[in-house]
N, C-alpha and C positions, 0 to 999 in steps of 0.2 A: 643302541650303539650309534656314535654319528656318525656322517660319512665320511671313506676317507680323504684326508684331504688334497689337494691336484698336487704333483709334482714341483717341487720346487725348483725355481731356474735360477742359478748360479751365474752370474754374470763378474766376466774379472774387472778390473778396476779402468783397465783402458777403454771397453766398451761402456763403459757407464759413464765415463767421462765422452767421449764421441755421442750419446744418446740424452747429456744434460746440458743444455748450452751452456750454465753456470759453471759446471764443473769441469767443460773443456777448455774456459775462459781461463780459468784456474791451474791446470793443467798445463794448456799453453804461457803462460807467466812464468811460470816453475819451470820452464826449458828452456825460454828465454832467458831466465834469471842463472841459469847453470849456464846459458850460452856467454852470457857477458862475464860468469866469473872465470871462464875459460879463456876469454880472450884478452883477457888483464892479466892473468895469471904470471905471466914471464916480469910485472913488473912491481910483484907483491917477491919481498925479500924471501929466499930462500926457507929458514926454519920458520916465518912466518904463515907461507902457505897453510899447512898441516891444523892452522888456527882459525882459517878461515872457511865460511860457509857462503852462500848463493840464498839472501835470504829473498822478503817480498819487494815485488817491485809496485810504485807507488805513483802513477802517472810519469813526469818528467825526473821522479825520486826514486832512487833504490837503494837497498840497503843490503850492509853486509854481516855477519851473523859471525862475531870474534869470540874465543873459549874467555879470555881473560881480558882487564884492562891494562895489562901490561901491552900488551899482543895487541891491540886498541891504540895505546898511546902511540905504539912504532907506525903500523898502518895507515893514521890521521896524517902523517908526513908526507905520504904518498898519494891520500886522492886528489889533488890536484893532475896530478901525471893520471891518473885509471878514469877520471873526469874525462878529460882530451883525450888521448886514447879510444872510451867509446863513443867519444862524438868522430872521432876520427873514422871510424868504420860504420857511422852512420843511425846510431843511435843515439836518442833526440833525452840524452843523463844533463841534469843542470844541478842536480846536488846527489852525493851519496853523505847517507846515514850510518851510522855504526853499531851497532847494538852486542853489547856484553851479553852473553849467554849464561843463566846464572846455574853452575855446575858444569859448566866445559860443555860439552859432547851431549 
C-alpha cells in the first residue's frame, strides 16, 4: 500500500496571483483594463455599453472586446473621444483596437 499522500493546499486565485509575478502582472492589467473601461464608460452611447467588454491591454494599445460588428461599427465613431479622455486622466492609450467577439458574450 503507498503512502498516503501530504494534504493538499488549496490556494484561491488571488493568492496565486500575489505568489506569481506573472500572473499578478496579469492580474493587474485585467483592473487596469476594467479601470479604463470604467472611466470612458459615460462616453460609450447608452444601448452600446451592455456590448462592451475591458479586454487586453497592449503597451501604449488597448483593446475593447464588442459582442457584434454592428456595436463595433457605432463605437469606431467614438474612440477618438475615449483616446483623449484616458490620456486625459493620465494614461499613456495612443491607439485603441476593437475586436468582434465571435458569439456575443
Amino acid at each position: 500500500m503507498p503512502p498516503p499522500s501530504p494534504p493538499r493546499r488549496f490556494v484561491d486565485i488571488l493568492q496565486a496571483c500575489e505568489d506569481a509575478p506573472t500572473l499578478a502582472r496579469l492580474a493587474q492589467l485585467a483592473h487596469e483594463s476594467r479601470e479604463r473601461l470604467e472611466a470612458v464608460q459615460f462616453l460609450i452611447p447608452g444601448p452600446l455599453r451592455s456590448a462592451v467588454k475591458a479586454g487586453p491591454i497592449d503597451g501604449a494599445g488597448w483593446c475593447l472586446l464588442v459582442d457584434n460588428s454592428a456595436a463595433a461599427a457605432k463605437l469606431r465613431q467614438v474612440l477618438p473621444a475615449l483616446t483623449a479622455e484616458l490620456q486625459r486622466r493620465g494614461w499613456q492609450v495612443t491607439s485603441i483596437r476593437l475586436k468582434v467577439q465571435i458569439g456575443g458574450k
